[in-house]
N, C-alpha and C positions, 0 to 999 in steps of 0.2 A: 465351147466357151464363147460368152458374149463376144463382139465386134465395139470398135469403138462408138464411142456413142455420136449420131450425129450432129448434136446440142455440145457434145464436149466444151467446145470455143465459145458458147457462151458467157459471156461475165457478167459477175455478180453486179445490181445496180445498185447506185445508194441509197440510204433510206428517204424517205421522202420527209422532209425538213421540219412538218406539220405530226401526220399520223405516226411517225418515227420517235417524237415523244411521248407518247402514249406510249409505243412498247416498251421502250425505257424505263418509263414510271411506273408498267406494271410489273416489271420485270423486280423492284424494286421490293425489296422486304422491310424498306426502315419504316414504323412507324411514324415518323413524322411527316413523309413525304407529299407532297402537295406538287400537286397536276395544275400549271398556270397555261395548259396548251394549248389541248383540241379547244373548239371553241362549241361548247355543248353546256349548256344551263344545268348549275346546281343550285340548289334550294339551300339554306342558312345553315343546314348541316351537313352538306356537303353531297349531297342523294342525290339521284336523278332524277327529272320530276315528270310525272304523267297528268297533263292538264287535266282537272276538271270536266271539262268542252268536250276533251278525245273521251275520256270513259264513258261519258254518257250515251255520244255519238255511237259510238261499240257495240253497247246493249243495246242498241235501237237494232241495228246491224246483225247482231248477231240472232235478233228475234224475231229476225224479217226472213219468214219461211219461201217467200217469193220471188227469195236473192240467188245468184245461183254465184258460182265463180267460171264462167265463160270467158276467154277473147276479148279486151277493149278492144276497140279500133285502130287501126296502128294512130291515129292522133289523138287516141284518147276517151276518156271519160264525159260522152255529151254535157252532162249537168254539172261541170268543173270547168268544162272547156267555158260556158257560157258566165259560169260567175266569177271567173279567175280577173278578167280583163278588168271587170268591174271593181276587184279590189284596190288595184294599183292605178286604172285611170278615170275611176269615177264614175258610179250609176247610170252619170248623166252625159259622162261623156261624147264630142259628138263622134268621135271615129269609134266608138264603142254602139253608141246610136244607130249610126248607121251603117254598121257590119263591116269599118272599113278598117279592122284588125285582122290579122290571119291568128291563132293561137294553137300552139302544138303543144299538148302535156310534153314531160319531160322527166327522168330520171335527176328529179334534184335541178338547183342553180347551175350545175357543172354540166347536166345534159343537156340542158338549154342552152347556156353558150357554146358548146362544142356544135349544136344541129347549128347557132348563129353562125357559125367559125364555116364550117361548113357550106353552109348555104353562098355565104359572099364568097368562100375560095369558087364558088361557081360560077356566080353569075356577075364578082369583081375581081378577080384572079390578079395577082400581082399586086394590089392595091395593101397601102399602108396603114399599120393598127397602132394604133400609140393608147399605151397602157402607164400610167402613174408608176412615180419613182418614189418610196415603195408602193406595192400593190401587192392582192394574195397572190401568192408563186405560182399557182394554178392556171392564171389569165394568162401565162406566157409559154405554159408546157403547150394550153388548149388550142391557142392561135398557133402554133409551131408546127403541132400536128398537123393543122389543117393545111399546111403549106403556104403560109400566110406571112411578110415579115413584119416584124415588131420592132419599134422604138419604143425604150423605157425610160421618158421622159420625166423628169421633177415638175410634177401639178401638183403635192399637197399643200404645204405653207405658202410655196411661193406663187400667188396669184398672180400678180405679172405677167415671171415667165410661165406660167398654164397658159395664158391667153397669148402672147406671143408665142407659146409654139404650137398652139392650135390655127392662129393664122394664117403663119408660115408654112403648115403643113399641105402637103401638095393636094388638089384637087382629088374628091373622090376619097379621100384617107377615113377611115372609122376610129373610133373615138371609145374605147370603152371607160365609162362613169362611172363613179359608185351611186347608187341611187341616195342613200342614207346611211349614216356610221364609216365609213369609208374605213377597210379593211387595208394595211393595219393599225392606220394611226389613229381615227375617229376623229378627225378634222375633217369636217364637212363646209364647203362656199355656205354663204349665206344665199338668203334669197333674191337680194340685189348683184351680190354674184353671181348666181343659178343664170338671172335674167342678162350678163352681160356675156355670159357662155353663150348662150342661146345663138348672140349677135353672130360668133361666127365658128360654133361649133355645129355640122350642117348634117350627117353623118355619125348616130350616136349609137352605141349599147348603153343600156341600162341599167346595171348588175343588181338587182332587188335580192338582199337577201337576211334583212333583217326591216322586213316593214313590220310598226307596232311593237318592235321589239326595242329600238333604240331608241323611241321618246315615250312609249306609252301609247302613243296617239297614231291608227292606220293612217288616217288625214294629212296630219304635218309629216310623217315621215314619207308620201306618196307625193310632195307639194314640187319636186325638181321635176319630173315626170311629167305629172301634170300640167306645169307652166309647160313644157316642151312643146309638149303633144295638142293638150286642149286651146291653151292661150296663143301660143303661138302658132299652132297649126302644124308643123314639123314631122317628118319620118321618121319614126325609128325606131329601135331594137327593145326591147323589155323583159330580160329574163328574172324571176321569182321561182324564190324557196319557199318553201313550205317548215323547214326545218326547222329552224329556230323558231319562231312566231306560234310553231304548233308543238315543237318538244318532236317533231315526229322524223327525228333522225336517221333511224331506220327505215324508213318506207319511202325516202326518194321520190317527193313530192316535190313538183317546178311544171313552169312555164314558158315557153320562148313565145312573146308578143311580137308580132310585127305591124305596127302601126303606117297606113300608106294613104295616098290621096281619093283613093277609089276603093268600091266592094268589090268588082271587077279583078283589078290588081290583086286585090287580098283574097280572093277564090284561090287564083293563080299560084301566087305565093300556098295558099296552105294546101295546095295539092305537093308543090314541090319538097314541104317542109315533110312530109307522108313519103316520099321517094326517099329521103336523106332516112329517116327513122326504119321504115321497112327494113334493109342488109344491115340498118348497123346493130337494132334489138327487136325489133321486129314491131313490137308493141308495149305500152308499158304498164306501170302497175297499177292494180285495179284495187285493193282495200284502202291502201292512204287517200285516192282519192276520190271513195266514200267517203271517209273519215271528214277531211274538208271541207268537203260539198255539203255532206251533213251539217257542219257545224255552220257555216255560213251560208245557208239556206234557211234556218230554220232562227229568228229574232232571238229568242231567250238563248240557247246557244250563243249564238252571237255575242250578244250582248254577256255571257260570259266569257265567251275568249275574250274582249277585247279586256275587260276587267281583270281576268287573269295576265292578261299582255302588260297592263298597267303595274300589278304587283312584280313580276318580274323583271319590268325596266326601272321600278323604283328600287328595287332591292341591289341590282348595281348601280344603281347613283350612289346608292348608301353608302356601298362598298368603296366608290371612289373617294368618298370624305373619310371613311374609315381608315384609309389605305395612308392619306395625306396626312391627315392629324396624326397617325401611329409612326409615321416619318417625322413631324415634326416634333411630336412630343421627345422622342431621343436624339434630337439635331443630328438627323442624318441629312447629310450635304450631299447636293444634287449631283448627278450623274456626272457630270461633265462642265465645262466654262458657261455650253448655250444655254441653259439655265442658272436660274438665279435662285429658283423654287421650285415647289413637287407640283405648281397648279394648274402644268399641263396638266396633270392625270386629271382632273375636277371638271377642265374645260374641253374635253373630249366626250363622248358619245359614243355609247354601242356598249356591244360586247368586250372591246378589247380597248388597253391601256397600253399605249406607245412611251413606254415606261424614260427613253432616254440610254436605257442601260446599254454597254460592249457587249459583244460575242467573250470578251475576259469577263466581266462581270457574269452574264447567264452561266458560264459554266464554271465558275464557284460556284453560285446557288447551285447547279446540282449535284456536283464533285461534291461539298462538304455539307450543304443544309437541304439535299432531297427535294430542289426546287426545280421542280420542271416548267421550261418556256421555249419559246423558238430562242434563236442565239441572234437576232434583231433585237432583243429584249421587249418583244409585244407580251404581255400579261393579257391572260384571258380572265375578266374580271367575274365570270362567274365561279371561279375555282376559291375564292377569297369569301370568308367567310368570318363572323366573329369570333370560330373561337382560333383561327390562323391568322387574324388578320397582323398581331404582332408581332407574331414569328417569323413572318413573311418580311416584315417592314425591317426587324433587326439584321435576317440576313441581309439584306439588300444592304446595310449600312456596315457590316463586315464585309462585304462584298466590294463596294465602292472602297472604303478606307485600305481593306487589302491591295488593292490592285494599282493604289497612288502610291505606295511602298516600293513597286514591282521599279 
């Protein structure tokens, strides 16, 4: 007879607050139900969608008899490493100019900040991470692990105290940014704000993980970076997905950039950034990043992604006026007193809608109308479509009206 098991004591963890609705929602048999979560691009009927850019990319790929699947490098795919920098800090770049980047491919945004998280628990050990109040959940599981500790500071609306307690914060502190869309709320500084950041934000991650995908535009949405790095001259952190921007979800496509004063320095660094990757996965994945390197190597590619990138940031702006008018048209009244109107959602950016709603309101929506979201009430605006966008809008207004009852 078996012995007890040596796992026994372990306990069950919770679900993780993000991918946790998804199993929910698929677990899910109502027809009407609707997935406001992961944050994964669907197309106006609600499908997943396979860029253009990537299929083509494919069958180039797949008819290239002189390909093999060997070993990347534990840092990667040469001809991704070298055009990855380029997307986020500019062709012209001069720390991209002149070799004074370190760049390590990366399982995804998340691998990338984890080898970042990593890296400084080395070689800044004890030093302080201040992450936005809210921010994606993820920036505080990653920095936690690393043994790192975190303040979770209020920097979205209130710009003020961002820059008061970026001041305040003690010497040496890192600083993780959203580069563009700002995850969950999509209030992004302007770029007169970007520039008074700069003044004494010293110390930066970068978190890229919707460039071209939240305005359309690789350019404007690479522009807080850029100012950082090129204008101002600055060090520091730049992690990038490939995920949203390319549809390529599955294939854990990223980057950790380290931007430094020297090519010297940044040798150094990308030796060490191949020490931290070697024990943790050894090396990483080798078709996603053909796939990318294909597409942005090669002009017509390109110049379709970026088209396609354009259709599908336009199709969620659409959706945000869809979303407001279908609110407005049946006066449904704002979430709570801090609004007056539905025009935050209009005046946001990105993938997701910081809708206003309770953790009581989310779960109506999916206790009675099969509406999945996190319980912050973020909507992921690509789940919203024309033929739900009403359905959506009316639960939320039984939702709200119920729960003033309560």
């Amino acid at each position: 007879m078996a012995g007890k098991s040596r796992w026994s004591e372990v306990t069950m963890a919770p679900a993780d607050p993000i991918l946790g609705v998804a199993v929910a929602y698929n677990a899910d048999p109502s027809p009407k139900k609707v997935n406001l979560g992961i944050g994964a691009y669907r197309d106006s009927e609600g499908k997943p969608l396979v860029l253009q850019c990537v299929r083509e990319a494919e069958k180039r790929i797949a008819n290239d008899e002189a390909l093999n699947k060997e070993y990347l490098p534990v840092q990667g795919f040469d001809r991704f490493l070298k055009i990855t920098p380029q997307i986020i800090f500019g062709k012209d770049s001069p720390a991209v100019v002149e070799g004074r980047v370190a760049v390590c491919q990366s399982l995804s945004g998340t691998g990338a900040l984890r080898i970042a998280a990593e890296f400084i628990a080395m070689y800044n050990p004890g030093t302080m991470v201040y992450i936005s109040n809210p921010s994606w959940g993820n920036h505080h599981t990653i920095f936690k692990k690393a043994g790192l500790k975190y303040l979770n500071k209020t920097m979205g609306l209130d710009f003020d105290g961002m820059v008061a307690d970026l001041s305040a914060a003690p010497r040496g502190s890192t600083f993780v940014l959203h580069t563009v869309a700002h995850n969950p709320t999509g209030v992004d500084p302007s770029q007169d704000q970007w520039k008074k950041l700069a003044d004494v934000c010293q110390e930066a991650i970068f978190d890229t993980a919707y460039q071209g995908y939240a305005s359309g535009d690789l350019e404007r949405d690479a522009w807080a970076v850029r100012y950082f790095a090129n204008t101002r001259g600055l060090e520091l952190m730049v992690t990038q997905s490939y995920s949203k921007n390319f549809g390529l979800y599955g294939e854990r496509i990223g980057a950790l950039n380290v931007a430094v004063k020297s090519k010297d320095t940044a040798a150094k660094i990308s030796s060490q950034l191949k020490g931290i990757v070697r024990p943790m996965y050894s090396n990483p994945q080798l078709h996603g990043a053909r796939l990318v390197t294909w597409v942005m190597e090669d002009p017509a590619l390109k110049a379709l992604w970026e088209k396609e990138l354009k259709e599908m940031s336009d199709r969620i702006t659409e959706m945000r006026s869809s979303l407001v008018a279908a609110l407005v048209e049946i006066n449904c009244p704002p979430p709570n007193a801090n609004f007056r109107n539905w025009n935050h959602i209009t005046s946001q950016i990105g993938m997701f809608a910081f809708t206003g709603l309770s953790e009581k309101h989310c779960s109506l929506l999916t206790g009675k109308h099969h509406i999945y979201c996190t319980k912050n009430g973020r909507f992921s605006m690509a789940g919203v479509n024309p033929s739900n966008v009403k359905y959506i809008a009316a639960a939320m207004k039984d939702a709200i009206n119920s729960c003033s009852k309560l």
